[in-house]
C-alpha positions as MATLAB code, in Angstrom:
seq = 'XXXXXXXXXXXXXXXXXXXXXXXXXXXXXXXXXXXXXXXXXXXXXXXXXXXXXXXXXXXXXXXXXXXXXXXXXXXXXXXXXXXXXXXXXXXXXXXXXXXXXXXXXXXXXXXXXXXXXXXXXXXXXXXXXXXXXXXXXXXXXXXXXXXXXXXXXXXXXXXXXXXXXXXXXXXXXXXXXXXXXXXXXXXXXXXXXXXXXXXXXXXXXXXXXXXXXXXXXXXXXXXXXXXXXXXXXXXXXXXXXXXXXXXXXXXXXXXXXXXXXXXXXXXXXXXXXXXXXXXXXXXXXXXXXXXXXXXXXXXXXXXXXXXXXXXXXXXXXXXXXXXXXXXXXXXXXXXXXXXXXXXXXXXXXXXXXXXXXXXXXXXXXXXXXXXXXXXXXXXXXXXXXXXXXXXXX';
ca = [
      61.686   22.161   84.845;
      62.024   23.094   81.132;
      59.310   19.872   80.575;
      56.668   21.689   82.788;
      54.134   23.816   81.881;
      52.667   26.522   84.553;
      49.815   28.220   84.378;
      48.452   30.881   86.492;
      45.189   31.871   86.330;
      42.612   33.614   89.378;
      40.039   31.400   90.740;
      37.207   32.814   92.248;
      35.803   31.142   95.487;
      33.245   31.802   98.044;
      35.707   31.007  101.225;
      38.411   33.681   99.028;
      39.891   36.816  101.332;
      38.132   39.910  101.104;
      40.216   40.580   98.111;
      38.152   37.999   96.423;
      40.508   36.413   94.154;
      43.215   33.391   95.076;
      46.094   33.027   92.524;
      46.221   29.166   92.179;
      49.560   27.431   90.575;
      48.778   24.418   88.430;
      51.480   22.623   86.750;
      50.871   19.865   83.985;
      53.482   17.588   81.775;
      54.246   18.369   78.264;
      54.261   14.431   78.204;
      50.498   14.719   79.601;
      49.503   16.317   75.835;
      49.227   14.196   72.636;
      52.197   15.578   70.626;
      50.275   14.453   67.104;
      46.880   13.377   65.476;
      45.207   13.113   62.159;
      42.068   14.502   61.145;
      39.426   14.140   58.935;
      39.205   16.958   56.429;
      36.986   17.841   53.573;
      37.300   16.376   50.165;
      37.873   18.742   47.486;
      36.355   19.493   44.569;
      38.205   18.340   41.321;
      38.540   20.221   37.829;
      41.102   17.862   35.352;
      42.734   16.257   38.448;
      42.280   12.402   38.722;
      43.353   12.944   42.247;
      43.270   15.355   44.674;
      44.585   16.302   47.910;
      44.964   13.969   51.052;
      41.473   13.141   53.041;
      43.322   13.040   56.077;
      45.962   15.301   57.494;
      48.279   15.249   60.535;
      49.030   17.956   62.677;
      51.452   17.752   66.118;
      50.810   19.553   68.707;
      53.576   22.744   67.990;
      52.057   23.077   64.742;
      48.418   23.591   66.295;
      49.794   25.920   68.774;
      51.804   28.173   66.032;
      48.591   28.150   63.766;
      46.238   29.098   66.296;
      48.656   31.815   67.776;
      49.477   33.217   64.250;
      45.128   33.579   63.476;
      44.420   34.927   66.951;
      46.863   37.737   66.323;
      45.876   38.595   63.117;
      42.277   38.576   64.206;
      43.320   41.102   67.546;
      45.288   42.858   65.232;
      42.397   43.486   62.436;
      39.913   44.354   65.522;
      42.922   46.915   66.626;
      42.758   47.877   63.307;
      38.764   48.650   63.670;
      39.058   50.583   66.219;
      41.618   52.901   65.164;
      40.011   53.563   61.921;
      36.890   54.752   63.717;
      39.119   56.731   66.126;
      40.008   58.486   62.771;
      43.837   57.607   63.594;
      44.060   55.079   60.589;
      42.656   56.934   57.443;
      41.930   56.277   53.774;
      41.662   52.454   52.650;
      41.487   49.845   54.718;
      40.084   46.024   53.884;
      39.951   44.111   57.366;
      40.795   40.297   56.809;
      38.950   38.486   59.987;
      36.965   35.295   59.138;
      39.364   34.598   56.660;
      42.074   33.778   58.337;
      42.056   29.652   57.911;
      43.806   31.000   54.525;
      46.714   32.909   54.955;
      47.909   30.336   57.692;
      47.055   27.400   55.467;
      49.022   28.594   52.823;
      51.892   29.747   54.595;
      51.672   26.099   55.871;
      51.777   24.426   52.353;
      54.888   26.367   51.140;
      58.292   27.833   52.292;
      59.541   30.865   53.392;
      61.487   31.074   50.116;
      58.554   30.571   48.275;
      56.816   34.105   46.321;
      53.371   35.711   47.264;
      51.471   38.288   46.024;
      47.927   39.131   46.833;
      45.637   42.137   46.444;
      44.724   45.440   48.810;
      43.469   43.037   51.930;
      46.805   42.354   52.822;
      47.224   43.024   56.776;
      47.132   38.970   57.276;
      49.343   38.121   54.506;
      51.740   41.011   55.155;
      52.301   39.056   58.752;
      52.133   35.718   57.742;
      55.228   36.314   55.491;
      57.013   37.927   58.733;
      56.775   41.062   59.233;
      56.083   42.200   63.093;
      52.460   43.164   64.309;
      54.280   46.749   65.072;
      55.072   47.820   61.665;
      51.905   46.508   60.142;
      49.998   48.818   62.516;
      52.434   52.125   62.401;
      52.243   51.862   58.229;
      48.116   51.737   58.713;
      48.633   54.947   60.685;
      51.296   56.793   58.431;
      54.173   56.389   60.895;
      58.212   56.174   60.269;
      58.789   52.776   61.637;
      55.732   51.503   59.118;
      57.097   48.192   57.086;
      56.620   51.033   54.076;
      58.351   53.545   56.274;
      54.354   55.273   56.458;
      53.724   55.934   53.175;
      51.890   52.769   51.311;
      49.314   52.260   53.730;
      46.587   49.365   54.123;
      46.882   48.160   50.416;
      50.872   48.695   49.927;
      52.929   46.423   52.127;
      55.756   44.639   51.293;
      59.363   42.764   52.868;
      61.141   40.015   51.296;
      59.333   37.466   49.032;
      55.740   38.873   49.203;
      55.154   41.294   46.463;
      52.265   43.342   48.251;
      49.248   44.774   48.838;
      48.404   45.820   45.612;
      44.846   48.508   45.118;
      43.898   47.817   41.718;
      41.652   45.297   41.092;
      42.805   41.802   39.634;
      46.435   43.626   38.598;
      47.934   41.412   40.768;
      47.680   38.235   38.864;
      50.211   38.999   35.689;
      52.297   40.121   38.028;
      52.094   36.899   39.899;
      52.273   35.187   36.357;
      55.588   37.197   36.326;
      56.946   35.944   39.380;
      56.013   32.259   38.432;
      58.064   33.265   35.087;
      61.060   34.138   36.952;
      61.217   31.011   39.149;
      61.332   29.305   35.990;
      63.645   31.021   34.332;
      66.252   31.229   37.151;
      65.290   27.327   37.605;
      65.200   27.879   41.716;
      62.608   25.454   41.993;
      60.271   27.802   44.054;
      56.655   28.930   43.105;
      54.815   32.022   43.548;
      51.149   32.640   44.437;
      48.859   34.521   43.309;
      46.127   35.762   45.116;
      42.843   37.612   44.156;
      39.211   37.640   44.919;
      35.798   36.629   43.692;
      35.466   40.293   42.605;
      38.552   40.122   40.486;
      38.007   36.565   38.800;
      36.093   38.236   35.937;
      38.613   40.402   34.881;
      40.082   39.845   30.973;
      43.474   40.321   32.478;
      43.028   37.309   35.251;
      42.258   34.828   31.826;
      45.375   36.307   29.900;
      47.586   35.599   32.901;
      46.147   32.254   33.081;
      46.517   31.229   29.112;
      50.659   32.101   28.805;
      51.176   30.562   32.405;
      49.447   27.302   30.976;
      51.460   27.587   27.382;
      54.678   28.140   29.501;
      54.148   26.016   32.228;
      55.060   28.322   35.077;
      55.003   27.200   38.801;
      52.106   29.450   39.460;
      49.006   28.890   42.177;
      46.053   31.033   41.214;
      44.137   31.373   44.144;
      40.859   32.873   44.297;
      39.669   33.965   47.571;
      36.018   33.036   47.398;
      34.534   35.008   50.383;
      31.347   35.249   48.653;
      30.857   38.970   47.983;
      32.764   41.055   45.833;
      31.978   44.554   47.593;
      28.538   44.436   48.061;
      27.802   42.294   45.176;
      27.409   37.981   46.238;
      28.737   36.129   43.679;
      25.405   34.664   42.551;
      24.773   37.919   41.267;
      28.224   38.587   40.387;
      29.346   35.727   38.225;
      27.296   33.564   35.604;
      29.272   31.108   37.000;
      30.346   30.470   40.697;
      32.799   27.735   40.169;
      36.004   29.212   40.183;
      38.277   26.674   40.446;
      36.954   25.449   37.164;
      37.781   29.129   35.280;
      41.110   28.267   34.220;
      39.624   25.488   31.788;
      42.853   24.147   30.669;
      44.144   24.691   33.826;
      43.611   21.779   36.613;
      41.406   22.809   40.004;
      40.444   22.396   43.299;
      37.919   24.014   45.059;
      38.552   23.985   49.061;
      37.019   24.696   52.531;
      38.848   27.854   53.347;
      37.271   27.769   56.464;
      39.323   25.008   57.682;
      43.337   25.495   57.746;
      44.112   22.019   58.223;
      42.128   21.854   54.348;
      44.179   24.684   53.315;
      47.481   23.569   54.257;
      46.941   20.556   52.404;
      45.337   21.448   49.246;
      48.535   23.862   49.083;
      50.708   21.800   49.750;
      49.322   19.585   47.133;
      49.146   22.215   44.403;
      53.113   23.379   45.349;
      53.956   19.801   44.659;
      51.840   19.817   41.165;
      54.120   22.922   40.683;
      57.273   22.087   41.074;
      57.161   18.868   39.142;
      56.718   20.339   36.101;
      53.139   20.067   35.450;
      52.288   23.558   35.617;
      49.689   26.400   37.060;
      47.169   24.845   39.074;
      43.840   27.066   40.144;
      42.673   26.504   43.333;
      39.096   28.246   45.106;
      39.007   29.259   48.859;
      35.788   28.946   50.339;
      35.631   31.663   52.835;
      33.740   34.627   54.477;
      34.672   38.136   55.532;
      33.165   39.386   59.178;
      33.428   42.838   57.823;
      32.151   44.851   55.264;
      33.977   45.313   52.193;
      36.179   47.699   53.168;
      35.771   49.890   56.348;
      33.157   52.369   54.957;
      30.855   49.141   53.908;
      29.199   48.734   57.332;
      28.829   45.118   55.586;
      25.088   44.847   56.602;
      22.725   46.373   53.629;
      23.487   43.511   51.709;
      23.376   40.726   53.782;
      22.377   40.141   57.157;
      23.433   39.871   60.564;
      22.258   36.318   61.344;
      24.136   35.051   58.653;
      27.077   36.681   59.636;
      26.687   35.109   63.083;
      25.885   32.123   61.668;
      28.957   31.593   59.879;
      30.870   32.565   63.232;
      28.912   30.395   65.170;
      29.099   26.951   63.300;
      32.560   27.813   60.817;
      34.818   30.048   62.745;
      38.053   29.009   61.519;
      40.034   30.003   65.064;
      37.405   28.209   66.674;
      37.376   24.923   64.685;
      41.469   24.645   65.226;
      40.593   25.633   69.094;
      38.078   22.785   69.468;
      40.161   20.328   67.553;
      43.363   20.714   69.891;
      41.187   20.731   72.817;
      38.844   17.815   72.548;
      41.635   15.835   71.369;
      44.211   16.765   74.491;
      46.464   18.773   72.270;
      46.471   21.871   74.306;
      44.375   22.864   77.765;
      41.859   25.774   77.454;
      44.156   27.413   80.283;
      47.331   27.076   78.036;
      45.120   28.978   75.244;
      43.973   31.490   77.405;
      47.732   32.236   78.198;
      48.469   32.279   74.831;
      45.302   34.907   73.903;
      46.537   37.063   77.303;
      49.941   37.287   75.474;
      48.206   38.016   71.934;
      46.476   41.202   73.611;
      49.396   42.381   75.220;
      51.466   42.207   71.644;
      48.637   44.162   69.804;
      48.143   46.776   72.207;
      52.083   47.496   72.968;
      51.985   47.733   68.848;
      48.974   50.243   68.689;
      51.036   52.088   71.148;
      53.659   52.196   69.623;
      51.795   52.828   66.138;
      49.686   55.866   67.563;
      53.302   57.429   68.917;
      55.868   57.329   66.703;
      56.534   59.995   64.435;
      55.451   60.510   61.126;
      58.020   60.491   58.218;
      59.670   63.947   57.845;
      58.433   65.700   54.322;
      62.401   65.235   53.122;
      61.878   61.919   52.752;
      58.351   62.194   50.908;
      60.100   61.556   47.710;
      62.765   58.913   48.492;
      63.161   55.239   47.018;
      61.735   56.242   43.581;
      64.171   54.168   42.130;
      66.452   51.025   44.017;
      69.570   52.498   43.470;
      70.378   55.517   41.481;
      72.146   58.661   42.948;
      69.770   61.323   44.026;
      67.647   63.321   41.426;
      65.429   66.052   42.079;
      61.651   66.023   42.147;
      59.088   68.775   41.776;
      56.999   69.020   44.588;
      53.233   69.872   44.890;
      54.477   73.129   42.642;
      57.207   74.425   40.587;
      58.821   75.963   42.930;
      59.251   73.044   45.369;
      61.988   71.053   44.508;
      62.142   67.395   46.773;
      65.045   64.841   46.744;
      64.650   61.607   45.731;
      67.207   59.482   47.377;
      67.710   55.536   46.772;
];
């Protein structure tokens, strides 16, 4: 029956065959779940806001099963991505986004598909979140034809339709966001566009011009700062005279959220799109968050803090972990229906790093193409004089 759910799974008994495993059939209701509950979340942190987002939010049952599907892929997927950078298959940049994923799915949650992101060079989580498949992600990290970027932008250039990249320098992002926001308004679609950066980027002058002619102009714009405490190797404390982020746009309202939690980030975006669209404005808002990794992946992440607080903040604020134990203990989902769920997640990112690690790299004919979006084909000088490339549209 379509209203069923089976799950398989091997029990292990004492009175088993001399195989020593019994494949046991257990079937349970759909109708035996709670399909919806509200939570508790975090208040946030005001800047020139009377109010804020909700206290409470609401979350059914398919919601908490897409959220924690969509994090425990892009947390296999940034592992994958580990392990194929230290098999020297992936090469060059790479900025792993695990611990941090509470964001990207939050976010994704408070807006629309139709909706505009942009966010700087740790982009494998966002790049998925906005669509595209675990496959391409993967096979442009290892320089391969069927890469979203057809192999050749790599970790920090990834793109597809409404999410502007990926982009390596730091903080450049943000006028370009401011751009976006610009064109919304001007084409009067009623859509916003956010902008991402870090806590290593939130001193740069051109972050604070960005936000000055989005507040004179009023463009539908969410600043986001990423807050995952260090910006490289440097914390913030060290970093920043001051830590409060969300306050930085001064003119500019704020909200500074637990980025740990996506039910928090879903909310708080949610709340800012709304401030958006009305009419009101940019609005600023501060993730709370932590990276597992090191900067990037030649920062073995450890000179400059310490293990135990790394596995602290695993151990008590895991965001995967927190959605797990919320569906769980309040009969949203079975730990056998997760386990499915994280069986399926594995196969996915290994039938991608297959296919990544296989498929060919783009011929050198095509080295120079999509220069421009559509002109007729010009001629480029290769890596001399004498080489002459075509660039074709």
């Amino acid at each position: 029956m379509q209203n069923m759910l089976t799950i398989i799974s091997n029990v292990f008994r004492g009175t088993a065959s001399k195989n020593g495993a019994r494949a046991v059939v257990s079937t349970r209701s759909y109708a035996d779940f709670t399909p919806q509950a509200t939570f508790d979340i975090k208040k946030c942190d005001l800047h020139r806001l009377d109010q804020g987002p909700p206290l409470k939010a609401v979350l059914t049952r398919e919601q908490g099963l897409k959220y924690y599907r969509t994090m425990q892929t892009m947390r296999r997927m940034e592992l994958k991505a580990d392990q194929l950078y230290k098999q020297k298959i992936i090469r060059g940049f790479c900025h792993l986004y695990d611990g941090q994923e509470a964001c990207a799915v939050g976010i994704e949650g408070g807006i629309t598909p139709d909706d505009h992101l942009i966010t700087a060079y740790r982009a494998h989580g966002y790049t998925f979140t906005r669509g595209v498949a675990v496959k391409e992600i993967l096979a442009e990290l290892t320089g391969r034809r069927g890469g979203i970027a057809k192999g050749k932008g790599g970790s920090m250039h990834m793109y597809t339709k409404n999410f502007y990249g990926g982009n390596g320098i730091v903080g450049a992002q943000v006028p370009l966001g401011a751009g976006l926001a610009l064109a919304c308004q001007y084409q009067g679609n009623n859509q916003v566009c956010v902008t991402l950066y870090g806590d290593g980027a939130a001193n740069q002058g051109q972050v604070f011009e960005s936000f000055n002619m989005a507040a004179l102009w009023k463009l539908p714009c969410i600043f986001i700062c990423e807050n995952n405490q260090y910006g490289m190797g440097t914390s913030v404390e060290r970093a920043s005279a001051s830590t409060e982020y969300y306050k930085r746009g001064d003119y500019i309202p704020g909200i500074r959220v637990d980025g740990m939690d996506v039910l928090c980030v879903r909310e708080a975006t949610q709340f800012a799109a709304d401030h958006c669209r009305s009419g009101k404005g940019p609005i600023l808002m501060e993730l709370q968050t932590y990276r597992y990794h090191g900067h990037s992946m030649s920062d073995p992440g450890v000179s400059y803090r310490t293990r135990d607080e790394i596995q602290e903040v695993r151990s008590k604020s895991d965001p995967i972990s927190l959605l797990k134990d919320r569906l769980i203990s309040n009969n949203m989902a079975s730990v056998e229906e997760l386990k499915v769920i994280d069986v399926e997640i594995r196969k996915e990112i290994e039938d991608a790093a297959q296919f990544a690690t296989s498929d060919p790299e783009p011929p050198l004919d095509e080295l120079c193409d999509h220069i421009f979006s559509s002109e007729a084909p010009i001629e480029v000088r290769g890596t001399n004089p004498w080489m002459k490339l075509k660039s074709r549209s």
